[in-house]
N, C-alpha and C positions, 0 to 999 in steps of 0.2 A: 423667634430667634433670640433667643438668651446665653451669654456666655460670662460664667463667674469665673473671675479671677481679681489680679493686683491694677486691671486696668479697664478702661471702659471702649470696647473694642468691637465691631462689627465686622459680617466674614459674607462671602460668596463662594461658593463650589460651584461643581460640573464636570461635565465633560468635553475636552475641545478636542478637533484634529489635525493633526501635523500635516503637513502637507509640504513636498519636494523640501523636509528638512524646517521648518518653520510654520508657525500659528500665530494668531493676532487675536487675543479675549479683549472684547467688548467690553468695559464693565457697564453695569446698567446705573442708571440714571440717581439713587439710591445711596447708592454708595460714592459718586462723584462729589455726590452733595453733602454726604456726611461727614468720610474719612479725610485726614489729617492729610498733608502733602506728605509730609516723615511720618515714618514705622508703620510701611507696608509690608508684610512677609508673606512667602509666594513656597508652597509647596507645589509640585510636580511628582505625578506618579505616571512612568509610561505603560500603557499595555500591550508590549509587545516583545517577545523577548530578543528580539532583533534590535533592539533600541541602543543607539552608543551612547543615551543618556540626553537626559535637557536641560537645560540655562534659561531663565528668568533675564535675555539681555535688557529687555526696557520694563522698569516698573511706574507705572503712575499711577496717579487716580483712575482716568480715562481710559487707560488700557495697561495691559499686560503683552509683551511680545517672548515669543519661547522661540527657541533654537536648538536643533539637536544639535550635541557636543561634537565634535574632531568632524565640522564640515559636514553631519550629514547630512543625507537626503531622504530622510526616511517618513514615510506615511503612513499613519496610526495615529489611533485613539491615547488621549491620555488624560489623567483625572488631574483637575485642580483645586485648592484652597486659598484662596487669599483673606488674613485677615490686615485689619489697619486699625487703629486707633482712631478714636471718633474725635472731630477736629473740637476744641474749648473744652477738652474733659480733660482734667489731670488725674493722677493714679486715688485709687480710693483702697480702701483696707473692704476686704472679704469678708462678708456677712457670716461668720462659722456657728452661730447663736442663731439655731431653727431648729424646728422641730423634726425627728426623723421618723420613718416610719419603722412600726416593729420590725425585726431583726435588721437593723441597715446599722453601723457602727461603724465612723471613721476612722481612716488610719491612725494607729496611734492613741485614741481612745479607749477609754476602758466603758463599759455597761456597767451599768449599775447594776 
């Protein structure tokens, strides 16, 4: 699990299920121990298309609690991403000086 960017950050996906309107993610033991108490972010994709939508109400280390929007009650599958900040890491500058492989050329770049 590697992720480049401006900061040094670990993530968990899945899939959880709603149930009479509300789920409760676990996080595993991993990520409690690593991620920052701040700058957790919580995506939610529902799969159903009956869905009024979901809320991220409780974010922590420990768990994640979702809620479908406008009070519902709805039961379905829905996919999640949570990334956090790994706790004593400050932001660090992106390694862009590596080598690519033939024809990969990033945005913005010119080939030689």
């Amino acid at each position: 699990r590697f992720f480049e960017g401006p900061e040094n950050a670990i993530f968990e996906r899945g899939v959880a299920t709603l149930q009479d309107g509300e789920a409760v993610i676990e996080m595993p033991d991993y990520f409690k121990i690593v991620a920052a108490e701040e700058g957790i972010s919580v995506q939610l994709t529902p799969r159903s298309n009956d869905s009024q939508g979901l809320s991220a109400v409780e974010v922590t280390r420990d768990r994640i609690v979702v809620r479908e929007l406008a009070s519902g009650k709805g039961n379905y599958d829905f996919d999640f991403f949570v990334t956090a900040l790994r706790a004593g890491y400050g932001p660090h500058k992106v390694d862009r000086k590596r080598e690519h492989s033939a024809g990969y050329s990033p945005v913005g770049s010119r080939r030689p």
